[in-house]
C-alpha positions as CSV (number, residue, x, y, z in Angstrom):
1,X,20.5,33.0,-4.7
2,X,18.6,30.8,-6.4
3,X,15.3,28.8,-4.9
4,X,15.7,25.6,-3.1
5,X,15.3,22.4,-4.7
6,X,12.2,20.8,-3.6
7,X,12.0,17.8,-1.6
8,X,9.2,14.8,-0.6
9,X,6.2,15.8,-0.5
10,X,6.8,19.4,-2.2
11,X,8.7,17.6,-5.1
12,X,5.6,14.9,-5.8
13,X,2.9,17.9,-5.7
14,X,4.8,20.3,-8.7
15,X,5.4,17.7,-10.3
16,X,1.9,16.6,-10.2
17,X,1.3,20.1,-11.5
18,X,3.8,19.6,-14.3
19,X,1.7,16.4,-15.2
20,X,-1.7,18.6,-15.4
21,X,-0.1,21.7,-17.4
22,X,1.7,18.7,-19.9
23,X,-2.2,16.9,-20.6
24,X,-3.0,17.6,-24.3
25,X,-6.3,18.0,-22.9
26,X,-5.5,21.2,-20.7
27,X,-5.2,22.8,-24.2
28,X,-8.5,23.3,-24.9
29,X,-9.8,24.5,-21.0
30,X,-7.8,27.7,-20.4
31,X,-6.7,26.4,-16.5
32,X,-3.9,26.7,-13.8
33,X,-3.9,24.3,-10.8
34,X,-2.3,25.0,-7.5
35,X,-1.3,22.4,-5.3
36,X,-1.2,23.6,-1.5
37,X,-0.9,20.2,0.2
38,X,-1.4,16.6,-0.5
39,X,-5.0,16.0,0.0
40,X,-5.9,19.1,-1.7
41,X,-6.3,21.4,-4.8
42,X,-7.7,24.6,-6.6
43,X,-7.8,25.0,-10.5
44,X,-8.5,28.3,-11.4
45,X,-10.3,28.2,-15.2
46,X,-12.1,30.5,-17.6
47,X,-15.9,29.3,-18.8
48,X,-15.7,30.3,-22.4
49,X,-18.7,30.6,-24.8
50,X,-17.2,28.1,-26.7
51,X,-18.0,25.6,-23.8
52,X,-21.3,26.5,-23.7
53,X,-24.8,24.4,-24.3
54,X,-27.4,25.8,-26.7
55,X,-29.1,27.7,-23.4
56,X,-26.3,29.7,-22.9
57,X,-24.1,28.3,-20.1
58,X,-21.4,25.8,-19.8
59,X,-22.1,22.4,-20.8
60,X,-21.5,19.6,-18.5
61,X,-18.3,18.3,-20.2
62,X,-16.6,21.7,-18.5
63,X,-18.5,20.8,-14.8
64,X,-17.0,17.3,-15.2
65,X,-14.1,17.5,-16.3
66,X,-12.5,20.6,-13.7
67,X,-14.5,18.5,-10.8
68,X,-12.7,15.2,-11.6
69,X,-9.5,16.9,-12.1
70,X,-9.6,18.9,-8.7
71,X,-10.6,15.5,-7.1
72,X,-8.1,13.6,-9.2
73,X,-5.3,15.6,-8.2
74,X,-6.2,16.1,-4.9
75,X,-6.5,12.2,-4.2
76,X,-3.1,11.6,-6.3
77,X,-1.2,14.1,-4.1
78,X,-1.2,11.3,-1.4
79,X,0.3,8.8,-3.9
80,X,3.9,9.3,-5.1
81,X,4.4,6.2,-7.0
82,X,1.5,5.4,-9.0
83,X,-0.9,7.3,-11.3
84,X,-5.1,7.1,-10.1
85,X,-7.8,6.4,-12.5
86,X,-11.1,7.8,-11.7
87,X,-13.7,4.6,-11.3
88,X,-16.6,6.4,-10.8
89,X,-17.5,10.3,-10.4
90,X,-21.2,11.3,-8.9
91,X,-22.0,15.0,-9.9
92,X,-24.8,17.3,-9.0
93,X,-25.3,21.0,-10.7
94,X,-26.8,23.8,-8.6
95,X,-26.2,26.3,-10.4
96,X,-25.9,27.5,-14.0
97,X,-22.1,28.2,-14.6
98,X,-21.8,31.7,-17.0
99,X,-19.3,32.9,-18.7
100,X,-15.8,34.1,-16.8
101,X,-13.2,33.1,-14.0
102,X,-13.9,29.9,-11.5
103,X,-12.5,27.3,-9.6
104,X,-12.7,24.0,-8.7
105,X,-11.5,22.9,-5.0
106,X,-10.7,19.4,-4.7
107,X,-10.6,17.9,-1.1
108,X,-9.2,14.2,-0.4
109,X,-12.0,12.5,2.0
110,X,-11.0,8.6,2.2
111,X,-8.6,6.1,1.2
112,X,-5.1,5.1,1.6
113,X,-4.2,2.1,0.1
114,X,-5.4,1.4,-3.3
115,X,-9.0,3.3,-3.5
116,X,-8.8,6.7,-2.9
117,X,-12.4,9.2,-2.6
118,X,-12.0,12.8,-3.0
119,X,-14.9,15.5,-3.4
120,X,-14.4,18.8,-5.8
121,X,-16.9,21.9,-5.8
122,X,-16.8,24.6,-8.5
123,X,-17.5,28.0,-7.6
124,X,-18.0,31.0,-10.1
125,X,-16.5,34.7,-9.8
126,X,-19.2,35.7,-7.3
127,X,-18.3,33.0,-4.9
128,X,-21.5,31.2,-5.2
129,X,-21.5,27.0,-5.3
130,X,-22.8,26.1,-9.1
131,X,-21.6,21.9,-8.9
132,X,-20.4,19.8,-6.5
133,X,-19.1,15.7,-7.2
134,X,-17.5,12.6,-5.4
135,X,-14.9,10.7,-7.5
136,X,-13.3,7.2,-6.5
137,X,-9.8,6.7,-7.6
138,X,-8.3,3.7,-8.4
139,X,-4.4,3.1,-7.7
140,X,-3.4,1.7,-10.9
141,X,0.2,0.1,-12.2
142,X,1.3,3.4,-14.0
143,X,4.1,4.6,-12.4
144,X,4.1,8.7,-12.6
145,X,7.5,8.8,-13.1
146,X,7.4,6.6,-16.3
147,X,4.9,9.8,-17.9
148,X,6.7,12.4,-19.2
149,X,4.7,15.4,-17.5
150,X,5.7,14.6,-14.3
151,X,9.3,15.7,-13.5
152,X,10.1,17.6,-10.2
């Protein structure tokens, strides 16, 4: 028997993850994000050499960009009709990020109407806390079902 077709809230979130897996830019991070409810998300991703700084661990373009996607999508799981655009992202290392498996957990914190604040943290494969950042998110007039990655 094949699965149900999803509905509401259910149907917004997979396609949400639809509209991640479909970004060009997802090509170049090896990544999966899960979407377990609105208001939060995980992305699991692999720290490759290739991302790294001249010391040896990842550069802050990977620390940015999983945080503000697992905030991002976190945030935008509480909006159905319209596509957020981050405004302004605070992020603090604590820890050098090495080579392997991690994730970034996003957590929606504030916002409703049209500004939205989510937080993300990035832990390695031992479990320890290496970043943590703030993003505000901005409802803007993109409606997600005009973009082509997000179908449910």
């Amino acid at each position: 028997m094949p699965p149900e077709a999803a509905t509401g809230e259910q149907a917004h979130l997979r396609a949400l993850a639809a509209l991640y897996d479909s970004a060009p830019i997802n090509r170049l991070f090896l990544s999966t994000i899960s979407l377990p409810e609105a208001g939060r998300s995980e992305i699991r991703f692999t720290v490759a050499t290739s991302g790294f700084h001249a010391a040896g661990a990842a550069h802050g373009t990977v620390f940015f960009k999983m945080l503000d996607d697992a905030a991002f999508y976190a945030a935008n799981g509480l909006v159905s009709d319209r596509f957020l655009l981050t405004t302004a992202f605070n992020l603090h290392f604590t820890k050098p990020l090495r080579e392997g498996e991690a994730r970034a957990e996003g957590r929606w914190i504030s916002g409703r109407r049209r500004v939205f604040v989510a937080e993300a943290r990035i832990v390695d494969s031992t479990g320890e806390e290496c970043a943590r950042g703030t993003g505000t998110f901005l409802r803007s007039h993109i409606p997600l079902s005009g973009l082509p990655g997000y179908r449910s």
